[in-house]
MIBA-302374 format. One record per atom (N, C-alpha, C): x, y, z; residue in three letters; residue number from 1. Coordinates in steps of 0.05 Angstrom, whole numbers. Atoms other than C-alpha are relative to their C-alpha. Example, Ala and Ser with C-alpha at 12.3 -4.5 7.8 and 13.67 -1.06 7.14 Angstrom:
REM residues 2
x; y; z; aa; i
18; -24; 0; ALA; 1 .
246; -90; 156; ALA; 1 .
18; 24; 0; ALA; 1 .
-16; -24; -1; SER; 2 .
273; -21; 143; SER; 2 .
-15; 22; 14; SER; 2 .
//
This chain:
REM residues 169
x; y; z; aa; i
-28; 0; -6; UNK; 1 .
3289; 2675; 54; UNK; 1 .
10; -28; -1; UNK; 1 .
-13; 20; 7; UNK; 2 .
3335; 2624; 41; UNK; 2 .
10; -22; 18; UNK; 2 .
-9; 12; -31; UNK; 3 .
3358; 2615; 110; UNK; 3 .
-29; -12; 10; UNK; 3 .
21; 12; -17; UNK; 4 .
3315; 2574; 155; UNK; 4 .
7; 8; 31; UNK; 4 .
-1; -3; -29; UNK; 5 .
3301; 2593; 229; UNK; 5 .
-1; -26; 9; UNK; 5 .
4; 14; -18; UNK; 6 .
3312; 2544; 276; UNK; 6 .
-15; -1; 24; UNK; 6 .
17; -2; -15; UNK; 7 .
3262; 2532; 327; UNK; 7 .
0; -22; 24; UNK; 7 .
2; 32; -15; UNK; 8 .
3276; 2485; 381; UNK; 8 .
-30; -6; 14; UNK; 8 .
28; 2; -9; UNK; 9 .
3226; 2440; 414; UNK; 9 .
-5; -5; 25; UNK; 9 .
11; -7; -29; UNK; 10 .
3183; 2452; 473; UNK; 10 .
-13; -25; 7; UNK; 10 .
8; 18; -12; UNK; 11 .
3162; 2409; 523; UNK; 11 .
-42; 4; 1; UNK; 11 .
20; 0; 3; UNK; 12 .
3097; 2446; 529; UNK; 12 .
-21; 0; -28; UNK; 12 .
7; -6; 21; UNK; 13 .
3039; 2452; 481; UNK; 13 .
6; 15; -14; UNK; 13 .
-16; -36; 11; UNK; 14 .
3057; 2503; 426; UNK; 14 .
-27; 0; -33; UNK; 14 .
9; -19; 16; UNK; 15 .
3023; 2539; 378; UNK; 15 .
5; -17; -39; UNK; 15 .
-11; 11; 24; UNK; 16 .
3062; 2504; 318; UNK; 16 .
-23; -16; -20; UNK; 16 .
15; 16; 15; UNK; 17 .
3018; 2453; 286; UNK; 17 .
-26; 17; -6; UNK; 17 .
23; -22; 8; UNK; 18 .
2961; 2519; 281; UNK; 18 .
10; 19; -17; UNK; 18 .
-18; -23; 8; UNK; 19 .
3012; 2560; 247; UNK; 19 .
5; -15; -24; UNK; 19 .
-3; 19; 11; UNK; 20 .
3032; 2503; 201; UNK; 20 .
-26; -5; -22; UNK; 20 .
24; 2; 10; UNK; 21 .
2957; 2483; 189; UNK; 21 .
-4; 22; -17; UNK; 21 .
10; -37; 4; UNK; 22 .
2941; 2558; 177; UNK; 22 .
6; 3; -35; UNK; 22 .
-10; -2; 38; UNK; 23 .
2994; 2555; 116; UNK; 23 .
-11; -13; -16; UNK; 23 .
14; 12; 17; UNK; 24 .
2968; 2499; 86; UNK; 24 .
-24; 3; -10; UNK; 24 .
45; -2; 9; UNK; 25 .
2891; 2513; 89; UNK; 25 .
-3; 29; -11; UNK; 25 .
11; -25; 6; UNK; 26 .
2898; 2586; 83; UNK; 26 .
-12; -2; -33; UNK; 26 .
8; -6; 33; UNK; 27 .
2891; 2584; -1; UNK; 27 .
-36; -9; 3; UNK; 27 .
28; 6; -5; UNK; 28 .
2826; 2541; 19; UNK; 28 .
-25; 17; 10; UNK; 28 .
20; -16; -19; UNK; 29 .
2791; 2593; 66; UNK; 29 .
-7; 10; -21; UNK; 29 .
20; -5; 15; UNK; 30 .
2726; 2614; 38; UNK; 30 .
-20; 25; 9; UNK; 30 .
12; -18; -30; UNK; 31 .
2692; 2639; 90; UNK; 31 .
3; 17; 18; UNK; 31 .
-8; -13; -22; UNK; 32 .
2695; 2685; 150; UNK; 32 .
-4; -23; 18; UNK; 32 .
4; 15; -31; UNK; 33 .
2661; 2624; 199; UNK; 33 .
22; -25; -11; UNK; 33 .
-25; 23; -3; UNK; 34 .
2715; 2570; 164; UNK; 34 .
22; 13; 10; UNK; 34 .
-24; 0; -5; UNK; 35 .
2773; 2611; 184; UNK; 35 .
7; 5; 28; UNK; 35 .
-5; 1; -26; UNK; 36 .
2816; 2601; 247; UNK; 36 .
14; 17; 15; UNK; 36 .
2; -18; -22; UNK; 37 .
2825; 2639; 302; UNK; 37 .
31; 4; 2; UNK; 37 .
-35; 5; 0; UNK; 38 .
2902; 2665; 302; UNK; 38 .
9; -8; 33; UNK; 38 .
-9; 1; -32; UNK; 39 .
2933; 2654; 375; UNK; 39 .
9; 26; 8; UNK; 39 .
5; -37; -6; UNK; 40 .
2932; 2725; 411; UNK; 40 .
31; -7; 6; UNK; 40 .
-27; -1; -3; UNK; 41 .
3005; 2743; 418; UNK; 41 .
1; 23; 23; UNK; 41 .
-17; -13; -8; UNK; 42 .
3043; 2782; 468; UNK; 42 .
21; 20; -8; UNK; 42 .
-27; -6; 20; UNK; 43 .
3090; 2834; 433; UNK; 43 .
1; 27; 19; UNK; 43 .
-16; -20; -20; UNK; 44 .
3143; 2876; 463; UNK; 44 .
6; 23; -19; UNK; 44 .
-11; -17; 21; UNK; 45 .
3150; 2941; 431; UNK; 45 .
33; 11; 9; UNK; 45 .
-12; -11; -9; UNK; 46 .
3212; 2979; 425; UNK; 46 .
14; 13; 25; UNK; 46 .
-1; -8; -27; UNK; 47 .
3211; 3017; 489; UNK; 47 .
-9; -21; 24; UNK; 47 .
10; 23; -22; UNK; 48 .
3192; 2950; 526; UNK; 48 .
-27; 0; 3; UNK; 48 .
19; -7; -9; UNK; 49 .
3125; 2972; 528; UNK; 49 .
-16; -21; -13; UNK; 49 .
17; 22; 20; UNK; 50 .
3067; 2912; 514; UNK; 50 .
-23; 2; -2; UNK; 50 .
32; 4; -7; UNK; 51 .
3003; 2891; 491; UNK; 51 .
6; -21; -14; UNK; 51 .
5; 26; 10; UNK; 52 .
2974; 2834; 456; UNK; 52 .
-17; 10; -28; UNK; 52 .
2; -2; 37; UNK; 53 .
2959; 2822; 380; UNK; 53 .
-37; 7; 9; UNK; 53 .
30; -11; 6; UNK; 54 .
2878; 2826; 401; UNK; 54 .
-14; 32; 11; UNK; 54 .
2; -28; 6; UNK; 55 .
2884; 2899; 412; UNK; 55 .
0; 11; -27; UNK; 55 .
3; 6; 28; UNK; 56 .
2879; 2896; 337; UNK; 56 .
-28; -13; -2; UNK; 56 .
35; 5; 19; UNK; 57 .
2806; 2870; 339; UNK; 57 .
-10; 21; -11; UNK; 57 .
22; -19; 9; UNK; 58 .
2758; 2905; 303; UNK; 58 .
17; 19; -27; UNK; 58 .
-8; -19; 20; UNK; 59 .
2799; 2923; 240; UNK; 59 .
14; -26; -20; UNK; 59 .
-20; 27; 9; UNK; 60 .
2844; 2876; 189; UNK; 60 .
25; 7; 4; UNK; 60 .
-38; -3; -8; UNK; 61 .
2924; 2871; 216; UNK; 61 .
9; -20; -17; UNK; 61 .
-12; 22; 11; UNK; 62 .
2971; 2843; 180; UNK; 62 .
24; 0; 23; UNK; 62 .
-17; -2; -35; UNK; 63 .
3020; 2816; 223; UNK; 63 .
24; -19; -26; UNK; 63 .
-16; 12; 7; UNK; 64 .
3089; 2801; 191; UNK; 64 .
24; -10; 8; UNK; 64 .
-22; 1; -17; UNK; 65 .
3152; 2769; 217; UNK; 65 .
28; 0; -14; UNK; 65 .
-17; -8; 22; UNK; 66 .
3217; 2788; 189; UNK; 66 .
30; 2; 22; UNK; 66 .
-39; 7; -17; UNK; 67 .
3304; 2786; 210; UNK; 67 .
4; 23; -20; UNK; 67 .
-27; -18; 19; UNK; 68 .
3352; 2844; 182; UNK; 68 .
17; -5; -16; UNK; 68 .
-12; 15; 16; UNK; 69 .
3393; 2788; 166; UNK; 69 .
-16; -17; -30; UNK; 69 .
10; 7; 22; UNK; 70 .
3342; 2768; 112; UNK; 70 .
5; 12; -19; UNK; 70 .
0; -18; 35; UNK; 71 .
3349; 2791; 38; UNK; 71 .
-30; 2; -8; UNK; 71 .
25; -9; 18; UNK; 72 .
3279; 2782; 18; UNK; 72 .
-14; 12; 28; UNK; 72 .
17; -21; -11; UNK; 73 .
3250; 2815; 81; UNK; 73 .
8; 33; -6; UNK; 73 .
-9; -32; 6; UNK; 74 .
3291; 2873; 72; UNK; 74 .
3; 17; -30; UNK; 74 .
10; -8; 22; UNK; 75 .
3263; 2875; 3; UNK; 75 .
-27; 10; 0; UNK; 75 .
18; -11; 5; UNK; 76 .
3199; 2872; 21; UNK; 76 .
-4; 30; 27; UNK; 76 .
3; -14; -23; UNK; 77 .
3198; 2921; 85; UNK; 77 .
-11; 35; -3; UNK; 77 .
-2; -21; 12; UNK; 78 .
3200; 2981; 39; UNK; 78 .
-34; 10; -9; UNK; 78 .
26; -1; 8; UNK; 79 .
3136; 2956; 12; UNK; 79 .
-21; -6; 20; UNK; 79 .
20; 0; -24; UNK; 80 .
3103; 2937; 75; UNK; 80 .
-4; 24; 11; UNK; 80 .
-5; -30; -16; UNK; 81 .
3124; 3013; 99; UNK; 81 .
-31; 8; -15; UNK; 81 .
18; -21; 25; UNK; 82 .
3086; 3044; 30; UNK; 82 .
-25; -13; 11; UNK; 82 .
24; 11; -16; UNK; 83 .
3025; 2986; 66; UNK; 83 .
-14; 12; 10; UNK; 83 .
9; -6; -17; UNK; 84 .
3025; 3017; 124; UNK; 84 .
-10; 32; 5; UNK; 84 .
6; -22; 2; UNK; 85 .
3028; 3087; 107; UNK; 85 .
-29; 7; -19; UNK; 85 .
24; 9; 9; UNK; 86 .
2968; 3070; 59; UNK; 86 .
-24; 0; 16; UNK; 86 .
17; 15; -17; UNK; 87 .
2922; 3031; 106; UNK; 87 .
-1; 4; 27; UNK; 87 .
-1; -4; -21; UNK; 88 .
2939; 3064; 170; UNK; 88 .
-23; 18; -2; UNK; 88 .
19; -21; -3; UNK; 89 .
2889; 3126; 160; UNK; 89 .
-36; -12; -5; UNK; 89 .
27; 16; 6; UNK; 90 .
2834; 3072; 136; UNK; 90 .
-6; -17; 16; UNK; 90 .
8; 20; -26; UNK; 91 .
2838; 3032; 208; UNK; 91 .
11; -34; -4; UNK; 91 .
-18; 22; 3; UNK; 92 .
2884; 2973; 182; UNK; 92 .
22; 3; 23; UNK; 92 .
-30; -2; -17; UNK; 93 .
2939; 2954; 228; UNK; 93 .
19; -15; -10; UNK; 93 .
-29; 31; 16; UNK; 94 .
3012; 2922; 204; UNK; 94 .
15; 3; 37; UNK; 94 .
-20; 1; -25; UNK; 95 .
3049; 2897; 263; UNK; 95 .
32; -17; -17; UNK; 95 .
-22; 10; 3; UNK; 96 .
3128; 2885; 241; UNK; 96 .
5; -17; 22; UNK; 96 .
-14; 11; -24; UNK; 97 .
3154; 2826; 291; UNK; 97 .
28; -9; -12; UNK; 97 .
-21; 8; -4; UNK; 98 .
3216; 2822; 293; UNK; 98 .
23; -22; 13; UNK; 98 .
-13; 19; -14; UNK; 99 .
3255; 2760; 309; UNK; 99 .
35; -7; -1; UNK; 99 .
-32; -4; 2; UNK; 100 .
3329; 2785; 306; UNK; 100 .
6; -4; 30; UNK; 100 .
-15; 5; -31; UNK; 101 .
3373; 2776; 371; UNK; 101 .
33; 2; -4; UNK; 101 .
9; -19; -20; UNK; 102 .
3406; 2827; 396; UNK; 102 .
-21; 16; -16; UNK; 102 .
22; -35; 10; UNK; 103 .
3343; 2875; 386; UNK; 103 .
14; 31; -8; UNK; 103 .
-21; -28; -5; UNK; 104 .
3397; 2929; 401; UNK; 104 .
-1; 7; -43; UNK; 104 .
-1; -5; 44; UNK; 105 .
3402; 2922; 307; UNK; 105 .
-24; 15; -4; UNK; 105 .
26; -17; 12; UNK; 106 .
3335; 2936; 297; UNK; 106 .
-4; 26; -4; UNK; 106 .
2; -15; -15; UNK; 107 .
3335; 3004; 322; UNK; 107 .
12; 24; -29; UNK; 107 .
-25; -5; 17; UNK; 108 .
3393; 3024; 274; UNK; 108 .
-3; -12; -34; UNK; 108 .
4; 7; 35; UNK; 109 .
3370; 2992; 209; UNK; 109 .
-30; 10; -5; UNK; 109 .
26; -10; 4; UNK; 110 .
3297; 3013; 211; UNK; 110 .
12; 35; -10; UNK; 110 .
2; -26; 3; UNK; 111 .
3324; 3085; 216; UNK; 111 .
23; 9; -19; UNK; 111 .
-12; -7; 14; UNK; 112 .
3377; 3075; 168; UNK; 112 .
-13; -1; -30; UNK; 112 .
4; 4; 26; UNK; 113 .
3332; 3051; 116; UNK; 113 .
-31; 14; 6; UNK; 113 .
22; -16; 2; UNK; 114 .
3278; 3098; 128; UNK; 114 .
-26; -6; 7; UNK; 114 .
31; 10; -4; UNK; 115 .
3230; 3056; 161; UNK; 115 .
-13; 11; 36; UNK; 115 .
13; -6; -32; UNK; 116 .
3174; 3077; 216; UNK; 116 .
-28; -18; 3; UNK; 116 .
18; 14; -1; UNK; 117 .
3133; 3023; 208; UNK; 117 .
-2; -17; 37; UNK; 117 .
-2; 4; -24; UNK; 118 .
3114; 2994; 281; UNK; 118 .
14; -30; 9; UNK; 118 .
-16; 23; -1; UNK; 119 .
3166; 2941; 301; UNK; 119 .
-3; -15; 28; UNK; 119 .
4; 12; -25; UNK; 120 .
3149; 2891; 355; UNK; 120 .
18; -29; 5; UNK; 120 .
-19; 28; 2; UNK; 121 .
3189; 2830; 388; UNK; 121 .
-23; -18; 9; UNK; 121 .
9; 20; -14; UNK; 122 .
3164; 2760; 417; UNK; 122 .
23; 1; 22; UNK; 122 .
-21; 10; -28; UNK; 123 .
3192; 2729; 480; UNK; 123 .
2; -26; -17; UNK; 123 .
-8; 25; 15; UNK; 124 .
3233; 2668; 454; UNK; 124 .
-19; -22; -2; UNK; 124 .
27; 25; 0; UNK; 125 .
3177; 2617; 471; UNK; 125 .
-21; 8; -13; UNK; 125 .
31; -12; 16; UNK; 126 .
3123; 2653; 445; UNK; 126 .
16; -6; -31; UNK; 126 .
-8; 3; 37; UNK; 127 .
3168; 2654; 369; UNK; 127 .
8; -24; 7; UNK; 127 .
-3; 23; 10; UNK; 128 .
3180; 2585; 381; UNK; 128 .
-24; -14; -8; UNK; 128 .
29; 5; -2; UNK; 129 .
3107; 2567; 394; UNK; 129 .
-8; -3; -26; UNK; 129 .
16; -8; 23; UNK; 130 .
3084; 2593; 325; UNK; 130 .
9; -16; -17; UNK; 130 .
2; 27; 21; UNK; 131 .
3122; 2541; 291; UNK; 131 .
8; 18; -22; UNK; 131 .
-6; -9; 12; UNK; 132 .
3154; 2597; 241; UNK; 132 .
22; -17; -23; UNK; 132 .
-18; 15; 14; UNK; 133 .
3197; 2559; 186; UNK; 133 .
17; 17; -19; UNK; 133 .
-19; -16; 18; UNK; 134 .
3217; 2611; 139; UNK; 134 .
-4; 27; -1; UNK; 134 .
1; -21; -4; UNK; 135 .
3226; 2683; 137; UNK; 135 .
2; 15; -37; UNK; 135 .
8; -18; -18; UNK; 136 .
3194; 2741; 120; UNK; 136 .
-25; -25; -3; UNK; 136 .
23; 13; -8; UNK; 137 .
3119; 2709; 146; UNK; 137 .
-20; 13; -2; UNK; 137 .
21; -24; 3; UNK; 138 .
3060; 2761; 124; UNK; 138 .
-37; -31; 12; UNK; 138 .
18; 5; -3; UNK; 139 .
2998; 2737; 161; UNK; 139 .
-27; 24; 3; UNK; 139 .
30; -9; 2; UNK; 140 .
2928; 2774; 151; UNK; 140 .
-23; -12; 5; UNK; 140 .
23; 14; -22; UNK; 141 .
2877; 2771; 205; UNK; 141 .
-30; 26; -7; UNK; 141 .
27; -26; -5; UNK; 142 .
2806; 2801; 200; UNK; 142 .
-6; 11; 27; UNK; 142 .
14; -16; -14; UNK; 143 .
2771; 2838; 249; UNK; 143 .
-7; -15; 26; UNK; 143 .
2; 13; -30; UNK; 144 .
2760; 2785; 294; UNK; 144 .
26; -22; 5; UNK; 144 .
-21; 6; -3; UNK; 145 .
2821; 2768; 285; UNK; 145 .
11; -37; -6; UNK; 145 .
-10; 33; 12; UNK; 146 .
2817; 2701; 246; UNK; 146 .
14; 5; -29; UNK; 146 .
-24; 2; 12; UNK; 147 .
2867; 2681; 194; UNK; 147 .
-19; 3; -28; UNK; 147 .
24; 6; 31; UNK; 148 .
2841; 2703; 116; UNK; 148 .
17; -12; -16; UNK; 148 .
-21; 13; 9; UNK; 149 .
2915; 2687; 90; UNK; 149 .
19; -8; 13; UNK; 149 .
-25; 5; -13; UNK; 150 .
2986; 2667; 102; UNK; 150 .
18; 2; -27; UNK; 150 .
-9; 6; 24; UNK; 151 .
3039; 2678; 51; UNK; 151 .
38; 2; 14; UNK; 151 .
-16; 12; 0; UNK; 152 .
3107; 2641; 64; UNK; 152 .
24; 19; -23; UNK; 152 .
-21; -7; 16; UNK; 153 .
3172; 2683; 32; UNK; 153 .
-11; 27; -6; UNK; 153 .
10; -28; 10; UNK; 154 .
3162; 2746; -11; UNK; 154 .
1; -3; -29; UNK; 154 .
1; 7; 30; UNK; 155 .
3142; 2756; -89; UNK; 155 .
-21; 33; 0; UNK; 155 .
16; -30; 11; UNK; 156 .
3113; 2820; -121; UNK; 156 .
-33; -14; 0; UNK; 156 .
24; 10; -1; UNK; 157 .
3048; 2775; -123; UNK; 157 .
-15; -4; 23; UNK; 157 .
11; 9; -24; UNK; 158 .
3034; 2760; -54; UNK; 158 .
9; 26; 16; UNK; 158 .
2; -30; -2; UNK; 159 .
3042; 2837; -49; UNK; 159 .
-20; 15; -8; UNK; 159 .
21; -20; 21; UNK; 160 .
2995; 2853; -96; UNK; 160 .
-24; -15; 19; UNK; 160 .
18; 16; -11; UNK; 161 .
2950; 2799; -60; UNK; 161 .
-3; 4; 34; UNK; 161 .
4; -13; -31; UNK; 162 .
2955; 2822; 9; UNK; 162 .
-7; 28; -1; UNK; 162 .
6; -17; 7; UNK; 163 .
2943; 2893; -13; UNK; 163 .
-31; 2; -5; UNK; 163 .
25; -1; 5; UNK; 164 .
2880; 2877; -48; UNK; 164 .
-16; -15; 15; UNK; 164 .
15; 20; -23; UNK; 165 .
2859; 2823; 11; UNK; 165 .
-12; 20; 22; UNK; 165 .
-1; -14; -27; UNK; 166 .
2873; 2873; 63; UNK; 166 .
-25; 25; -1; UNK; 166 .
20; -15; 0; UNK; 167 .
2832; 2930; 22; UNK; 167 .
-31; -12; -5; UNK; 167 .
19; 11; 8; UNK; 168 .
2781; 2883; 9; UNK; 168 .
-16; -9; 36; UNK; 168 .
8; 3; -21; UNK; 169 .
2769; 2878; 88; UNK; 169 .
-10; 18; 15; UNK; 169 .
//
């Protein structure tokens, strides 16, 4: 997306400069023992109800972050759905995070555009933490929940490549 999030900055440590790194090295990762460990998240579902991203061990998640107000998320969202409806019966997980504000939208565009893919928020510090720069954000974690990619924006290629990463896990 075209737009950039703004992220102001924290006094405490944050997450950013791992999120950052992540993008850059991901093309590099080789290995399962080179790649790094994502930071376990907190996510609020819908109904308020939470857990944390490492309830997702033991399978490959992709974890993407995405606005309403985007054009190219709400290009790809359609295709993350067809993902999840895919890869859900084979023990993959997609977590949608959503970083819109009011949440109250979400609710109302998922069900206008036919989506039931599982939509989760951050608490503002936590999505500042991660150091997000541009939207949508598709990250793919293995099983123990370390980073295999990252892919920045959206493109029919880095569709096709998360698809075959994800079945390849």
């Amino acid at each position: 997306c075209q737009r950039r999030v703004s992220i102001p900055r924290m006094k405490k440590p944050t997450f950013a400069p791992v999120l950052i790194g992540l993008l850059s090295a991901a093309a590099a990762v080789a290995s399962t023992q080179e790649r790094q460990v994502f930071p376990d998240l907190t996510l609020i579902d819908g109904k308020g109800g939470v857990q944390t991203l490492r309830t997702t061990l033991g399978r490959a998640t992709i974890v993407n972050f995405w606005a309403t107000w985007c054009g190219p998320c709400r290009v790809e969202l359609p295709e993350l759905q067809a993902l999840y409806n895919e890869f859900a019966g084979k023990g993959a997980a997609l977590l949608a995070v959503n970083v819109d504000s009011p949440r109250a939208q979400v609710a109302p565009f998922l069900k206008r555009n036919g989506l039931t893919v599982p939509v989760y928020f951050l608490e503002p510090e936590a999505e500042a933490t991660l150091g997000i720069r541009s939207l949508p954000t598709t990250v793919l974690l293995d099983g123990e929940g370390k980073v295999v990619n990252v892919w920045g924006g959206y493109s029919q290629q880095s569709m096709r490549e998360l698809r075959e990463q994800t079945e390849a896990l």
